[in-house]
N, C-alpha and C positions, 0 to 999 in steps of 0.2 A: 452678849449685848442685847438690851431689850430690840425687842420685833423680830430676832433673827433667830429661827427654829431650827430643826435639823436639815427639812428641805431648802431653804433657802440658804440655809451654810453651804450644804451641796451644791446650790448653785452659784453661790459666790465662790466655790472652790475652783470650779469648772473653770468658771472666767478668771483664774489664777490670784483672786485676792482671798488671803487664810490669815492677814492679819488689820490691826486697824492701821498700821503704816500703807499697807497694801491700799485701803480700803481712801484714805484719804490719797493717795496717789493717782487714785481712779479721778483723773480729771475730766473736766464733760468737754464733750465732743463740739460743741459751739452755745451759742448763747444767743437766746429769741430777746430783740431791744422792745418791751412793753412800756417805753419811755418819749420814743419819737413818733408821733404821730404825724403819718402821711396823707395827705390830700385826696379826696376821694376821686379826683379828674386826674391822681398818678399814672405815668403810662412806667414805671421802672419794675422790670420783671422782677420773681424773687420776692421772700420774705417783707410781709410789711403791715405796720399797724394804722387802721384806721376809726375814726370816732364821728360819729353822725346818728341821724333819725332812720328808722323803720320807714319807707314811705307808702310800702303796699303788703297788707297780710303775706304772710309764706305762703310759696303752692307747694305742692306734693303731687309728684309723679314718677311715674313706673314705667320703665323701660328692660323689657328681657328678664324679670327679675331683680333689677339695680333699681333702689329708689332712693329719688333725690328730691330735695327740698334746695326751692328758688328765693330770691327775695333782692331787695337792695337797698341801699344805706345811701343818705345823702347829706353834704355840707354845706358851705356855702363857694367850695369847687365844683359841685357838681354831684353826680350819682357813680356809686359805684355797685354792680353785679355781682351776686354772691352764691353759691350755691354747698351744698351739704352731702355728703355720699352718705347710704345706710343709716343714717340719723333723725330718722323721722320723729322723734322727740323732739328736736328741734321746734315743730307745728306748734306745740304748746309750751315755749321755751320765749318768743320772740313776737311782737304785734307790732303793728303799724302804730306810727307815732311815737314808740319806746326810742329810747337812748339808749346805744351800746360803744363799746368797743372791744374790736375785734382783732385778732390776729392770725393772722395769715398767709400762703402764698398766691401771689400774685400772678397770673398765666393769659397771655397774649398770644393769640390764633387767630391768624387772616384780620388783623387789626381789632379784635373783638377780645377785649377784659375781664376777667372772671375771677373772682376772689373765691380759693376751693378751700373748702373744711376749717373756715376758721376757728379759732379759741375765743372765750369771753376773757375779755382784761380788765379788771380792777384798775380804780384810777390809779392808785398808789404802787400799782408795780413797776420795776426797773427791767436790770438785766435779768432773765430766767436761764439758770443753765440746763442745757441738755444734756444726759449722759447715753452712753451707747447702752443697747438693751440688753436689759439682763430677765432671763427667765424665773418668772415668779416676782418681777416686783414693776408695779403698775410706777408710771416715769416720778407719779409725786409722792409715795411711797419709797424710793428709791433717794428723792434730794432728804426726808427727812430724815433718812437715816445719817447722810452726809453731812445734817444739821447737828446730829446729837452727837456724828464722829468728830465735830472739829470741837468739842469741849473737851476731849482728852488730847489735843494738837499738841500739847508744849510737852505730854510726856511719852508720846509716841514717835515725836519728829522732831527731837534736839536741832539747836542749829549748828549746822555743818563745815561753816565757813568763820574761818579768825575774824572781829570785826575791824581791825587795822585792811583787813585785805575785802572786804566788802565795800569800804566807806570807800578803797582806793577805782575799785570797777563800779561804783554805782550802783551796788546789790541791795536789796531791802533786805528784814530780817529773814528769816522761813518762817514761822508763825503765821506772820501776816500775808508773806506770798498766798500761803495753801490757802487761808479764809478768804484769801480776794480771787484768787483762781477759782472757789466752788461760788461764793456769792458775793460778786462787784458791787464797791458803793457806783461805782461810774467807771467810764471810760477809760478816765487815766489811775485808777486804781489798778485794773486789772492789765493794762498796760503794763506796769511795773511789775508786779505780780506774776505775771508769763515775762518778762523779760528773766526777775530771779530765779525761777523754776527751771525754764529752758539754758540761762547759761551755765546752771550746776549739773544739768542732767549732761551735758556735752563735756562740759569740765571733768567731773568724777570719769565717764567714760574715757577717754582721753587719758586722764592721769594714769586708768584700770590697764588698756591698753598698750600705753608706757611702759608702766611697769612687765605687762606679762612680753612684750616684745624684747625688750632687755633682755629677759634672762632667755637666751637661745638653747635650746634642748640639746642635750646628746642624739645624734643620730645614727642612720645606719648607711656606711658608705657603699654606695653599690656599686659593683665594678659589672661591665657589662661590654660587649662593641662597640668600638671606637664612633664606628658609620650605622650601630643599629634603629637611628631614629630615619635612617633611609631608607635602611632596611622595611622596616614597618609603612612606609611610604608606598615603597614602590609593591606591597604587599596588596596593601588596599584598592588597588587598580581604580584610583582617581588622582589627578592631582589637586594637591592641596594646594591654598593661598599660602603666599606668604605672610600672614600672619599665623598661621595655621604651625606651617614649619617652625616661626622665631619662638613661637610658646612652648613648643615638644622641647624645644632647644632649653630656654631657659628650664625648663622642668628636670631634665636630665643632666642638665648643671649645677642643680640644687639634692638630686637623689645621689650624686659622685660625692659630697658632702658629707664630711661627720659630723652636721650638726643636723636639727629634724629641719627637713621645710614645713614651712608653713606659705603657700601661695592661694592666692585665689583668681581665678581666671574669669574673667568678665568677659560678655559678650553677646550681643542682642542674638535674637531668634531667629536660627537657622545658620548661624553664623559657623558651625560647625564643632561647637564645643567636647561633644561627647566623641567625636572621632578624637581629638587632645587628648582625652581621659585616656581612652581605651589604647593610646600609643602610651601612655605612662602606665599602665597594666602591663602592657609588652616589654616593657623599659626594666617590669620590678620581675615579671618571669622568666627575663633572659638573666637577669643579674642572682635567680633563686629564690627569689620570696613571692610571699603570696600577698595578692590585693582584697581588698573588700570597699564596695559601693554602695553607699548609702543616698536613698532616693525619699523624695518625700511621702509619695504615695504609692501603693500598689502597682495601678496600673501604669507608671512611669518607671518602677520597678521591673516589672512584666516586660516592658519597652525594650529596656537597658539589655537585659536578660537575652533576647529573644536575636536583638541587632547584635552582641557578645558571639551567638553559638554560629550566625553567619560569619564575622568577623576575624573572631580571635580561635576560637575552635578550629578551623582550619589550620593554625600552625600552632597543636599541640596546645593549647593553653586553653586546661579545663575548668568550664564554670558551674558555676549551682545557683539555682534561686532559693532565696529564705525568705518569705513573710510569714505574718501573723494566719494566713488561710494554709499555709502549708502542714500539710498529712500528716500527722505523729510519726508514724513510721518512716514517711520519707525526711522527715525533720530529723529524725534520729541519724537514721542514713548520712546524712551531709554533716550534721554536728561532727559525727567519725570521721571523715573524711577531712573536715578540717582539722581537725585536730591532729588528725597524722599525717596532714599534708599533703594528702590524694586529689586535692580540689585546691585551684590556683586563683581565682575568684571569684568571689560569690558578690552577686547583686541583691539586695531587701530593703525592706524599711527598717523602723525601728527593732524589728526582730533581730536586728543585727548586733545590737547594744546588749541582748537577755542575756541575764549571770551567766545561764549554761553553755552559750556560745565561746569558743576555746579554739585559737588560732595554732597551728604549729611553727608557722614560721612568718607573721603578717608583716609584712615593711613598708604599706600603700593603704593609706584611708584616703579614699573619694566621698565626699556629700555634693549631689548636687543640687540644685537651690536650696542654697544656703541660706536666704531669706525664709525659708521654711522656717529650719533650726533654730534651737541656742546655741550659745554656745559651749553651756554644758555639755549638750548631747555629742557635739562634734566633738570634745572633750573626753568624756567616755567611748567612743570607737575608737581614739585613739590609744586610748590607755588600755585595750584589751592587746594590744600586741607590744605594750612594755617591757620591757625585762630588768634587769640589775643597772643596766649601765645606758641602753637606751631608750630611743620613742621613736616608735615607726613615721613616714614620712607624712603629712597632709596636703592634699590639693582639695581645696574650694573651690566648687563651677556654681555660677551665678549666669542668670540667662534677665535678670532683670537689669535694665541699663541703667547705670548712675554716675555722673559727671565724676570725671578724673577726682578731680580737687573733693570731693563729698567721700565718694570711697575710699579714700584715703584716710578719710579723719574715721568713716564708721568700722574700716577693717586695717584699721593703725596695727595689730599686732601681724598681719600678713603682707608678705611680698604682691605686688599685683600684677600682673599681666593683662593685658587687653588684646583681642582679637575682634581687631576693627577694619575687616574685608568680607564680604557677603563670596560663599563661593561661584564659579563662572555658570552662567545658563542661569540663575536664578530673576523669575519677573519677578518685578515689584507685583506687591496687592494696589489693587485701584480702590481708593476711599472713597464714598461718594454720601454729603449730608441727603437723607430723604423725607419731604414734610409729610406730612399725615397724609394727605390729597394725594399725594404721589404711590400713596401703600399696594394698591392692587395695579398698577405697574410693574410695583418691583414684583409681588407676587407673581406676574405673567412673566416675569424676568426668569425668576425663580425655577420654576414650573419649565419651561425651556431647555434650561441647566439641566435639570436633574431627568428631563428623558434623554438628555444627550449623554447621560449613565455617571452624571458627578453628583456628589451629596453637598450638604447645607446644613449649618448649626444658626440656632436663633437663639439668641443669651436677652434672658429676662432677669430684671433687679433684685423680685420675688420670688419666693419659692406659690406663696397663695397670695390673693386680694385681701389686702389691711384698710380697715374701715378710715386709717388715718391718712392712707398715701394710695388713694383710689385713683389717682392719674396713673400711677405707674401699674405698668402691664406687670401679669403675676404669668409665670411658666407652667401652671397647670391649669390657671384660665384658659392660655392664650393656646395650650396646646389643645386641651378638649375644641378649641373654634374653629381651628386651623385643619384639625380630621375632619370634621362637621362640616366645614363650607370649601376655605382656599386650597388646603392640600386633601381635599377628600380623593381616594383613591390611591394617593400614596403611601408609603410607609415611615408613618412615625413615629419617635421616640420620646421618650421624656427621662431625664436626671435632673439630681440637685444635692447635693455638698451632705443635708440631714437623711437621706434616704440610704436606707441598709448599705451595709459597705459588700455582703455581696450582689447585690442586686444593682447597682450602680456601677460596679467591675463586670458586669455581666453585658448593662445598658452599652456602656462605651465598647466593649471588648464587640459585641455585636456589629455596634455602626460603624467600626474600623474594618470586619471584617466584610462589609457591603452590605449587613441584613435590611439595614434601614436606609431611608433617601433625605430625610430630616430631624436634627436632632435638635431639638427646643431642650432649654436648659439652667440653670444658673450660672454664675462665673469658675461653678466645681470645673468647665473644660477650660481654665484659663492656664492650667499646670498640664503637663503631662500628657495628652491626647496627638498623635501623631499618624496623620491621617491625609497620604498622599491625596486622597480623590477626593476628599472635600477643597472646593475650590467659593463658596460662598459663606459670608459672615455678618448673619444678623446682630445685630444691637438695638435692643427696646429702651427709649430713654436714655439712649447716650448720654446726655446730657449728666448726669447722674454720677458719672464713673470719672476717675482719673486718667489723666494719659498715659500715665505709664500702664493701668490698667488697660485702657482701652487696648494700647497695644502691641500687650500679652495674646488679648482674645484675638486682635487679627494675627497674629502670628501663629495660630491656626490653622491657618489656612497661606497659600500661596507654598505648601511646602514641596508640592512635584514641579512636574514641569507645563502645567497648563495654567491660563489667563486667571487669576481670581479676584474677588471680589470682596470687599468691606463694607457696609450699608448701615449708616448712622439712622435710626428714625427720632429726629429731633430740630429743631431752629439753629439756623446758623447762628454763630456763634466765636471770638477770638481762637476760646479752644480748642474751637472741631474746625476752624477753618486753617489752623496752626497744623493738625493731627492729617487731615484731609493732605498736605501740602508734599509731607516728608513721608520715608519712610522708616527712617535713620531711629532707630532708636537712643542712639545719645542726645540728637538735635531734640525730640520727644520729650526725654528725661532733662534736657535743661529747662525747657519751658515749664513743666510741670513742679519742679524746684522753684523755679519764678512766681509761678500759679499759687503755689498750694504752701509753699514751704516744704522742708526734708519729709516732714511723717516721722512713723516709726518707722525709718526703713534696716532695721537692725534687727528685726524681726520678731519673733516668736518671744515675748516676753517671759523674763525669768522671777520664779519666784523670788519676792523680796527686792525688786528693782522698780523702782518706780517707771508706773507705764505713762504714757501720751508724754515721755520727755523731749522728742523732740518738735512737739506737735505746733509749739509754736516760737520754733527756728525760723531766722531767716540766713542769706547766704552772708550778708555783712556779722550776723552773731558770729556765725562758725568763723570767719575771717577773726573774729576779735579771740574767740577764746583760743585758737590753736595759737594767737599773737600769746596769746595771759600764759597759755603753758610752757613758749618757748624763755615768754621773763621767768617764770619757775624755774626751770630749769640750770639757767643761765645766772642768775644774780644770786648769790649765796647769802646777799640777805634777809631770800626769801625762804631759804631750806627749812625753815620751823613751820611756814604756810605752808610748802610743798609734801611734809611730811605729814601734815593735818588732813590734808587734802586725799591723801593716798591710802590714809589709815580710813577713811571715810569712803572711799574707792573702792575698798577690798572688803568692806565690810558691805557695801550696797549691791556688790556682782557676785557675793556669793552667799552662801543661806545660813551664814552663821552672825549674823547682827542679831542684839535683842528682840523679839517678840514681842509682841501682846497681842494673845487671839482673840478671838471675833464671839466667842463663846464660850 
């Protein structure tokens, strides 16, 4: 396809699109209105275009090294303040008395208004779509491509849907969806447009689901003690909640079974989930086989591993770590061992999937955040311990909260359990919104804490300073100022998600061990870091983040048994005074379903599946299509649509639909 070389195919690969179906499925992530123009005496925060006079040349000034360009625009509302980060071209870009319009957002501090980094807007523009950022292609570089993918739309992206059965739900064609989804004539265009995108992406899922939950696998019955899930109880010398108990329970109701489970166990952070797991590892080496845990990352790997040799090692049951950093020789070592059954289970990452890995007797696949995965992957761990006749058992741990009724429709092919009890002695974390003025407050706060010998993570949005989104704090700005002035004399750290993968395992493995007293960072600690003594939790720009994100990252912290703390740096707000309130992670994740809509929260998209499909769900769609699937199912005068629908299903979940590549 013209403009797209070999580096750029590489990084369109990266970002999972390798075909033009892919490529048009890439939906943009919102849409800047260059169509409504707002009043220059606006006080409504947020995204907003305004049109007026120049009324004073631009100034130019330098602060620290940051230069900004000032100015203001005015109508017959009034004046509105504008200012410019690193753009001193701007000087000779703008004059007094000129007419412009501008786009931009809108930010309000101690009653005081400021239009940051805006765009120039043509009269004639509408809605602009925005797409998530792809490396190597600058954002308008990036829609043109989108522009010359939709002239191959009608032979790339067939429609999918009977039109008896579209005229009956209200669907518009798919041609015209996908063109109104990348470039809206209007409003109610793309209205329609994400309504038909969103209710087939749920539909086909659903139907895919359907289907693979039907056909129930052979499995492997395990016979084991009658009382051994007490056994394993009163082993652990704590006592568990009951929830805690009822889940070991059903698990061991479903591993007695000749057919494979498939479950997934939900439940917010700290809730105790990985002790569940490791009683269903007990469960599979009293009844003889062996387990295998699959972790998203290394050092949650490391974690798994480490809490395993405390645990389970003590009553005979040997484990091994396998990642991608592990030793040749000792790689080799444990490959043998599993394979003749000398090692009872092993915790990795994806290392755990590689051809050469070879079970003797596997009967227990664990992934835990399963929001990580596809469901490919989780797919293949389990087919390494297949044989003639069966398929090893699967448990899914999910530490991300999602409303009963939502789980249900996104993990329709698994049984679900929830563990909805915090265990006894655990405080809540104390949230507290913090304005800017307030900052070196909390810093003496801070500071306090940490000679009273607990540590402190500070999660910035940035990995560096983007000349485009110069309000939000970058983590290796904020960490070089914070040695220099407010934590000078302490010791700090810094990680971020693109930084070396050992050097980053090195970072955290350190600040768990006490090396460090502050760790500045990106949202990379939002998985996997388990860190009794940190008891404090920065957030730069909260505002920024979602609540289910936001709290991931406080779950962080509060995980011993000392007072901790949550520290928003941003303007009150419905969301952060919702988040501030609870600490219930289901209560969380329904707000944020309300907020935001589903998301992808199905996760790690697969190749040839269309991504952003659920991005613009609401809770009444999902209400209607699991309605549309149960009429499929149920009316036989629909079996020719349901069989349309399925065949379309299984071609879109898995990587054998037709192609057309990119190059």
């Amino acid at each position: 396809m013209a403009g797209i070389g070999p580096a750029r195919a590489e990084a369109l690969r990266a970002m999972g699109i390798i075909s033009l179906r892919d490529l048009l499925y890439t939906l943009p992530e919102r849409y800047e209105d260059y169509s409504t123009v707002s009043p220059c005496n606006t006080k409504k925060e947020g995204p907003v275009l305004i049109s007026g006079t120049i009324v004073q040349s631009p100034r130019l000034s330098v602060f620290h090294g940051l230069k900004k360009v000032t100015a203001s625009v005015e109508d017959d509302s009034g004046k509105m303040p504008i200012c410019w980060y690193n753009a001193p071209w701007i000087m000779n870009s703008i004059s007094a008395g000129q007419h412009v319009r501008l786009y931009g957002r809108l930010q309000i501090r101690n009653n005081r208004r400021i239009l940051q980094n805006p765009k120039f807007a043509a009269e004639n523009d509408g809605l602009i779509p925005v797409y998530r950022s792809i490396k190597g292609f600058p954002a308008k570089t990036f829609r043109n491509l989108i522009s010359d993918a939709l002239s191959e739309v009608d032979d790339c992206c067939p429609e999918t849907l009977p039109t008896d059965f579209r005229v009956a739900w209200h669907l518009c064609e798919l041609n015209y969806a996908i063109r109104q989804a990348h470039f809206p004539d209007n409003y109610e265009a793309l209205k329609i447009a994400r309504r038909r995108l969103s209710f087939e992406r749920i539909l086909l899922y659903l139907a895919y689901v359907s289907m693979s939950g039907s056909k129930k696998q052979p499995g492997i019955p395990m016979r084991f003690p009658e009382k051994q899930t007490e056994t394993y109880w009163k082993f652990q010398g704590f006592e568990p909640t009951g929830a805690q108990k009822k889940v070991l329970e059903d698990i061991a109701a479903d591993l007695r079974k000749n057919t494979a489970m498939s479950r997934l166990v939900q439940g917010d952070v700290g809730c105790g989930k990985t002790a569940v797991a490791f009683g269903a590892v007990s469960l599979a080496y009293a009844a003889g086989y062996q387990s295998t845990m699959m972790a998203p990352t290394e050092i949650l790997a490391v974690q798994h591993y480490e809490n395993a040799k405390k645990t389970l090692e003590p009553a005979g049951i040997r484990c091994r770590l396998l990642t991608g950093s592990t030793k040749a020789k000792e790689r080799k070592t444990i490959l043998q061992e599993l394979k003749n059954c000398q090692c009872d289970v092993v915790f990795g990452t994806h290392a755990l999937i590689s051809r050469d890995v070879e079970y003797g007797n596997l009967g227990l696949v664990i992934t835990d955040e399963q929001h990580r995965f596809g469901v490919n992957q989780r797919s293949s761990l389990q087919l390494k311990g297949k044989t003639e006749t069966t398929l090893p058992h699967v448990l899914v741990m999910s530490a991300t909260p999602i409303p009963r009724t939502l789980a249900l429709i996104l993990y329709g092919d698994l049984d679900l359990s929830v563990i909805d009890e915090m265990p006894k002695g655990r405080i809540p974390v104390k949230t507290r919104i913090v304005p800017e003025h307030k900052r070196d407050d909390m810093y003496r706060f801070l500071r306090n804490e940490i000679a009273k010998g607990k540590q402190a993570y500070i999660v910035c949005p940035l990995v560096e300073e983007d000349d485009e989104k110069s309000e939000l704090h970058s983590a290796k700005a904020l960490f070089e100022s914070l040695r220099k002035n407010e934590m000078q004399g302490l010791r700090v750290a810094l990680t971020w998600g693109s930084q070396k993968t050992e050097e980053k395992d090195r970072v955290l493995h350190e600040f768990v061990e006490g090396k460090y007293d502050v760790l500045v960072s990106t949202t990379v600690i939002e998985v996997g870091v388990n860190n009794p003594n940190a008891t404090i939790m920065v957030i730069e720009n909260a505002e920024r983040y979602g609540l289910s994100q936001l709290h991931q990252l406080r779950g962080r912290v509060g995980r011993g048994k000392d007072e901790s703390w949550c520290f928003l740096f941003a303007e009150p707000s419905e969301k952060l005074n919702t988040f501030c309130s609870t600490n219930d992670g289901f209560v969380v994740a329904q707000k944020d379903l309300e907020l935001r809509g589903p998301g992808d929260l199905t996760g790690t998209r697969q190749s040839g599946e269309p991504g952003n499909g659920f991005l613009f769900a609401d809770i009444r769609m999902l209400d209607e299509v699991t309605e549309c699937v149960r009429q499929l199912h149920r009316n036989p005068k629909l079996k020719k649509a349901l069989a349309v629908i399925e065949g379309h299903a299984e071609e879109y979940f898995t990587a054998e639909g037709r192609r057309i590549a990119l190059n």
